[in-house]
Every structure is written in structure tokens, then in C-alpha cells.
C-alpha positions as semicolon CSV with decimal commas, in nm:
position;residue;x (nm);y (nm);z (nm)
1;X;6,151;19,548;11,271
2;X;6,151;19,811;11,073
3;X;6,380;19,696;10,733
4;X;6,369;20,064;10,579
5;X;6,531;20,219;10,917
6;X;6,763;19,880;10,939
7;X;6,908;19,923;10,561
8;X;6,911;20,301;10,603
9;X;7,127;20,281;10,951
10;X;7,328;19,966;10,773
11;X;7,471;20,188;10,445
12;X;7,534;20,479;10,694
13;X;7,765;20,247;10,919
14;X;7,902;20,062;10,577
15;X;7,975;20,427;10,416
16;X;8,180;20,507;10,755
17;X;8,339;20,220;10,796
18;X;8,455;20,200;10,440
19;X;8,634;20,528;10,461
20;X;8,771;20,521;10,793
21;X;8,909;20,162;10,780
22;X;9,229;20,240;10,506
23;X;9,331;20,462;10,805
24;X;9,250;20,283;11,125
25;X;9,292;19,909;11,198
26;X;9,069;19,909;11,494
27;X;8,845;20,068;11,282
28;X;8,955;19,750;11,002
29;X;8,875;19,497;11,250
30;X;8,500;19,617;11,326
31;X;8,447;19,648;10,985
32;X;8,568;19,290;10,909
33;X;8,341;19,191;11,296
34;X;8,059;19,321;11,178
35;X;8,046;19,242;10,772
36;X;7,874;18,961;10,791
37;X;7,597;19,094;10,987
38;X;7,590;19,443;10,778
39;X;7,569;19,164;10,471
40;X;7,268;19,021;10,600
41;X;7,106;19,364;10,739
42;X;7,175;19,530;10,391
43;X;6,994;19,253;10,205
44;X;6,673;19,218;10,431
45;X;6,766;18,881;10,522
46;X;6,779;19,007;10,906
47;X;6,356;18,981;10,985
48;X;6,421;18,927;11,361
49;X;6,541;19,124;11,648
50;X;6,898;19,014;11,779
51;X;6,967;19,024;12,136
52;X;7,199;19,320;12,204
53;X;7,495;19,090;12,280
54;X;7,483;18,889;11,989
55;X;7,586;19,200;11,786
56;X;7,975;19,257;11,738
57;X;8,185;19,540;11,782
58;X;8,074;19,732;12,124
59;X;8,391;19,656;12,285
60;X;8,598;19,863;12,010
61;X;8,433;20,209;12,182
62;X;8,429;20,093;12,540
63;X;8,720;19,937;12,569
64;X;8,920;20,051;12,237
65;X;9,042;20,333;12,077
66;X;8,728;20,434;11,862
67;X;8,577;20,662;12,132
68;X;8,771;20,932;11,904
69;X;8,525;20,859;11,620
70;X;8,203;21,013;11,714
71;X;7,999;20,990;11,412
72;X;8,113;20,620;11,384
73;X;7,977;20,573;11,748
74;X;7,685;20,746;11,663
75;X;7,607;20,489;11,359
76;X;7,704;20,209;11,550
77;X;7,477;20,266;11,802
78;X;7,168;20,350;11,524
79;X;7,281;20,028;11,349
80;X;7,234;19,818;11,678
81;X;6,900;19,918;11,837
82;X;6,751;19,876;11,511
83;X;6,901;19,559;11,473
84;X;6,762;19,477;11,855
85;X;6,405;19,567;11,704
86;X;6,403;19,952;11,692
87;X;6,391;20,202;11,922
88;X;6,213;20,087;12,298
89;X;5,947;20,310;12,473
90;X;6,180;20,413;12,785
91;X;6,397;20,523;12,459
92;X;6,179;20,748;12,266
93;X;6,051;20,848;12,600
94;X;6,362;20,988;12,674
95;X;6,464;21,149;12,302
96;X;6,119;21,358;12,376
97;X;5,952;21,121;12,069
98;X;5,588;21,056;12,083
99;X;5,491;20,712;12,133
């Protein structure tokens, strides 16, 4: 895991979700889903990979109302593949990213 990428990816989604909540209670309720987790990313205290399910919050976009927030998306998803142990070979295969 990479814990610069992970911290980076963390105070991006923090930063978002700190402005946007005030505004949005979908948007309140990830925040509050995923605070614990951001908590432990933020600090380094998050050494191994999750699994993909065990991270909170993908349900807001694909079922919810937060489709609407693209940047948001966009950090969530950063957030969680680093969080899943970075980035796979089929997916930096397909960004174009050398191996």
C-alpha cells in the first residue's frame, strides 16, 4: 500500500466532503459513513488492503443522489482503490500507465 497516495487521496475526499456536507445531507451521511475509516487512512494506521466491500459509502452514487457530484465521485473512487491496495494491472493497463 502505498500510505503517501492513501493520505493524499484521504485529505482530497476529507476537503470535499467538508464543504459539500453543510449543503447536502446525503453528502452528511457519507461523510459521517466513512469518518472513521478517513480517521484511520489519514493517520497511517490503515497498513493493509481492505476488501472493496468493506469500504462504506458506494451505495450513495449508485443508488443515491450524489451521481450529481462528479469531483466527489471522482475522490471517492481514488480514496477506495487505494484503500483496496492501489491501482491493479488490468487498471493501469487500461488508464494507458506503464506497469
Amino acid at each position: 500500500m502505498d500510505q503517501q497516495r492513501l493520505q493524499a487521496c484521504t485529505a482530497e475526499l476529507q476537503q470535499l466532503l467538508a464543504r459539500l456536507a453543510p449543503a447536502d445531507a446525503e453528502v452528511a451521511d457519507l461523510r459521517s459513513a466513512l469518518e472513521p475509516l478517513l480517521a484511520l487512512a489519514a493517520s497511517g494506521a490503515l497498513a493493509a488492503p481492505l476488501p472493496w466491500g468493506d469500504i462504506p459509502g458506494g451505495r450513495y452514487f449508485t443508488e443515491g443522489g450524489l451521481r450529481q457530484y462528479a469531483e466527489l465521485e471522482q475522490a471517492f473512487a481514488r480514496f477506495r482503490i487505494e484503500a483496496t491496495g492501489g491501482a491493479s494491472p488490468a487498471l493501469r493497463k487500461l488508464r494507458g500507465e506503464a506497469s
